[in-house]
C-alpha positions as CSV (number, residue, x, y, z in Angstrom):
1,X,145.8,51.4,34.2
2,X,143.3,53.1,36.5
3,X,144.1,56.9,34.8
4,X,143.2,55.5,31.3
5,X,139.9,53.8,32.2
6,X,139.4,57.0,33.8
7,X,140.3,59.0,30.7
8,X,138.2,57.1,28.7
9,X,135.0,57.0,30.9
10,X,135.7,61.1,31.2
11,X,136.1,61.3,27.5
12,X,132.8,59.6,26.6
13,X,129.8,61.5,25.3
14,X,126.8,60.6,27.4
15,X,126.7,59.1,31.0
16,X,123.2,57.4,31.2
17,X,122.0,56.5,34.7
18,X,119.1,54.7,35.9
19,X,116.8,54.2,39.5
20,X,114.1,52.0,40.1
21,X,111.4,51.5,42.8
22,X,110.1,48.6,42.1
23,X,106.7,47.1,43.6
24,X,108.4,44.1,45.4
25,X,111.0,45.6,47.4
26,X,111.7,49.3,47.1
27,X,114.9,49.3,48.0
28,X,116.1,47.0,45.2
29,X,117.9,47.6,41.9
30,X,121.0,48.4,43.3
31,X,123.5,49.3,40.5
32,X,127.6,49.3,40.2
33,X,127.6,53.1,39.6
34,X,130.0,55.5,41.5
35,X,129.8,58.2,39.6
36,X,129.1,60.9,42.1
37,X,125.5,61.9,42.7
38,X,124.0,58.6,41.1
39,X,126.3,56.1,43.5
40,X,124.7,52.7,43.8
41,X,122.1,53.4,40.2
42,X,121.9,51.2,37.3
43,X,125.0,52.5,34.7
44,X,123.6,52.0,31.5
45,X,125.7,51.4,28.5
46,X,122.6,52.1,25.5
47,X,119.0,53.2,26.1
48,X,116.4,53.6,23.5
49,X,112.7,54.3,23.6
50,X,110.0,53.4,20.8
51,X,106.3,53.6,20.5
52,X,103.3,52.7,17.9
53,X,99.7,52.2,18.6
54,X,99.6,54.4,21.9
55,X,102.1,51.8,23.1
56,X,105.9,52.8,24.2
57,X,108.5,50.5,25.0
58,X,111.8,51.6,26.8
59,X,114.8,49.1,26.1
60,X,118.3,49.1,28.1
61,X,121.4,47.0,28.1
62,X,123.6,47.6,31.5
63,X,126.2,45.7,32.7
64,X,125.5,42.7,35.1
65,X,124.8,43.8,38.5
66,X,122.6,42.8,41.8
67,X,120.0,44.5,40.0
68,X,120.1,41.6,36.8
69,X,118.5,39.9,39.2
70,X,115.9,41.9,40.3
71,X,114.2,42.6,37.3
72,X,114.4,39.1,36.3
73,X,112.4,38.1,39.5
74,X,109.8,41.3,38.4
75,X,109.7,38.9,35.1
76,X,108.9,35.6,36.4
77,X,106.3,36.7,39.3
78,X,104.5,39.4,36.6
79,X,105.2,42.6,39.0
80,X,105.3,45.8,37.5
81,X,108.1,48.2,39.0
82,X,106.2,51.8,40.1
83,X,108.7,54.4,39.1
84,X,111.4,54.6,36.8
85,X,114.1,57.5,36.1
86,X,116.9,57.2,33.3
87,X,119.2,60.3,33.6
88,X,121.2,61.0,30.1
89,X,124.4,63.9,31.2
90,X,126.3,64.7,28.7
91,X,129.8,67.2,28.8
92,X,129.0,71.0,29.7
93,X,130.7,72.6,26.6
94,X,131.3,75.5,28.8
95,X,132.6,73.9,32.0
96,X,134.5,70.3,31.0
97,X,134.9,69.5,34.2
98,X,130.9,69.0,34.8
99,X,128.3,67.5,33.4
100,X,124.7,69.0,32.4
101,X,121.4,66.4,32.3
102,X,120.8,66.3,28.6
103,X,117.4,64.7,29.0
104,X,115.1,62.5,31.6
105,X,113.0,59.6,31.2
106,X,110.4,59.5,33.9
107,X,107.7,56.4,33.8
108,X,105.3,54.4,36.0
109,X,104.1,51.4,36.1
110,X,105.9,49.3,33.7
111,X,105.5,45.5,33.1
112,X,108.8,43.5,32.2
113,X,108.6,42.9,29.0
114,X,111.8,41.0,28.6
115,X,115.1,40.6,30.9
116,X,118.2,38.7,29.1
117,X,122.2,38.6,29.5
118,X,123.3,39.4,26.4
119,X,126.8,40.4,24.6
120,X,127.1,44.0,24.3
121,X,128.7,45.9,21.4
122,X,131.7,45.2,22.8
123,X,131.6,41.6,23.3
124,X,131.0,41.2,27.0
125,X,128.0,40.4,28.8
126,X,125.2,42.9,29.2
127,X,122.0,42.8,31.1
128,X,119.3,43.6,28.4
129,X,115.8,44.8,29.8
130,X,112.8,45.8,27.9
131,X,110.1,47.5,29.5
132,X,106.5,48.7,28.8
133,X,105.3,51.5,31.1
134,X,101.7,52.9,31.3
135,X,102.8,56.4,31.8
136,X,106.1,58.0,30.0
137,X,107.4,61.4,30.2
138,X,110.5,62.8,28.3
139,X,111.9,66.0,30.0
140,X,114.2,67.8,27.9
141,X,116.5,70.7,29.6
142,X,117.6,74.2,27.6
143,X,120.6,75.5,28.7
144,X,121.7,79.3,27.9
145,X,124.9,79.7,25.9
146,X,127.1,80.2,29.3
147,X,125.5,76.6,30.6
148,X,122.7,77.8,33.0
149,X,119.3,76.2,32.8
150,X,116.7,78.2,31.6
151,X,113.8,75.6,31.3
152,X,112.7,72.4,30.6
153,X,110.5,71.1,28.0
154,X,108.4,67.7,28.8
155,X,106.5,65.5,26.2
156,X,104.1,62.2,27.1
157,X,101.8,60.0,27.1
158,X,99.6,57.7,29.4
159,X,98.3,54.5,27.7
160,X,95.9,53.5,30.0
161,X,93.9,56.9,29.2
162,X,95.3,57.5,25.9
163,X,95.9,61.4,26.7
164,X,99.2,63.5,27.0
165,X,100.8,63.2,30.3
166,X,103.5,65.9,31.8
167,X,105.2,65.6,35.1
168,X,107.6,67.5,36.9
169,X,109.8,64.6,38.2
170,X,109.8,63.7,41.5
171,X,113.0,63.1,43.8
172,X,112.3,59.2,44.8
């Protein structure tokens, strides 16, 4: 049973990760994941972002977790968490036995919004958070054709002054 869960999870397209340091307790959000590199980070099974009127909201849907319950107390007491990361890997064409980050989301400061349990696409439970940061930042990497990274690419946007905002991501 174990070799075709594993098949499956190393057949999938994308492997989204996240990490949170959040302003009640940094060392909370503690996720199932041990996948190597992001043990102990929030798995997440569907991310999406979406923005109009200088406003941006990131939405997830992982599976339940320690950390459920830490952004539903960042819900109820009104506590914004400080910095955000959501890693997207997706298969190296050119080396299947790795992975290559397809693209980051880096953010600070984000309210909330929402936190639910919720059935997933595949009928079982899924923690669903929606968040609305004050600074966001998309970094996209470009890879050459034998898989190294050339460069990356970063698009954003900081509500609170309504200007562009680029950052290179810190380790946290």
């Amino acid at each position: 049973m174990a070799s075709i869960l594993f098949s499956f999870y190393g057949n999938s397209q994308n492997l989204t990760f996240g990490k949170f340091l959040g302003s009640i307790n940094p060392t909370k959000f503690v996720g199932n994941s041990t996948y190597r590199m992001y043990e102990k980070q929030v798995e997440i099974i569907e991310v999406s972002t979406n923005g109009q009127n200088q406003n941006t909201t990131v939405n997830f849907k992982f599976s339940p977790c320690s950390a459920s319950a830490d952004f539903i107390a960042h819900t109820q007491i009104g506590k914004n968490i400080n910095q955000g990361q959501i890693d997207v890997l997706e298969k190296n064409p050119y080396n299947q036995g790795y992975n290559k980050i397809k693209y980051k989301i880096y953010f600070e400061n984000a309210q909330v919004i929402t936190c639910n349990d919720t059935r997933a696409c595949s009928n079982v439970m899924a923690t669903t958070v929606s968040l609305k940061p004050q600074r966001i930042c998309w970094v996209y990497y470009n890879y050459d054709i034998n898989g190294k990274l050339l460069n990356s690419t970063t698009n954003g946007f900081d509500s609170k002054t309504g200007q562009p905002w680029s950052v290179t991501v810190p380790n946290f």
